[in-house]
Each structure stands twice: as structure tokens, then as C-alpha cells.
C-alpha angles and dihedrals in degrees: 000000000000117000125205086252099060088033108132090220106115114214116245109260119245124216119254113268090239094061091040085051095056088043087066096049102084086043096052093051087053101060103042092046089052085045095055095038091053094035110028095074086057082051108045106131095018117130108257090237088063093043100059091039074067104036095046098055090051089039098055085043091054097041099044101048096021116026097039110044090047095050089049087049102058085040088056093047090045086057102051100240 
């Protein structure tokens, strides 16, 4: 009987964090510079310390559920999986 260990399924490879890295850059970008368009105008005058209380919350969000699993998903699709 076969394990998982000794399974002949190959794992699909990953891309280097590096490369995955410099992928989210652009996207990144994207995001804070459309935060503080939208939002810097609202803030003007507010202490930094108040406006990134503001812009980190929404970046994470966006990151997390927008930038990142597009960006593992081109990376998937570039690789063929």
C-alpha cells in the first residue's frame, strides 16, 4: 500500500519568495497610491500617526483578498499548474 510519502505525485513548485516578492510590488503600488488619492484629500491636516491608523487597515485588506491571490494566481497560470 502506497503512503503519501512514497506518492509519485510531485507537488506543485512554488516561485521563490523573492520572485513572488517583486510580483507584488506593482500591485502594491497600485493600491497605496489609489488609498491615498481617494483618501488623502479627507485627511489633509490629520497627524501621520492618525492617517496611517486609516491607510494600514485598508492596505492589509486589499492586499490580502485582492493583491495576493491575484498575483498567485498569474504566477500559477504562468506556470502551467
Amino acid at each position: 500500500m502506497p503512503t503519501a510519502a512514497s506518492s509519485s505525485v510531485a507537488a506543485p513548485r512554488r516561485p521563490s519568495r523573492l520572485s513572488f516578492s517583486l510580483a507584488l510590488i506593482p500591485g502594491a503600488y497600485v493600491l497605496i497610491t489609489a488609498i491615498l488619492y481617494g483618501l488623502g484629500p479627507l485627511m489633509e491636516g490629520w497627524p501621520i500617526f492618525l492617517r496611517t491608523a486609516v491607510i494600514v487597515p485598508l492596505m492589509v485588506f486589499g492586499m490580502v483578498y485582492g493583491v495576493i491571490p491575484l498575483v498567485q494566481q498569474l504566477m500559477a497560470s504562468r506556470r502551467g499548474v
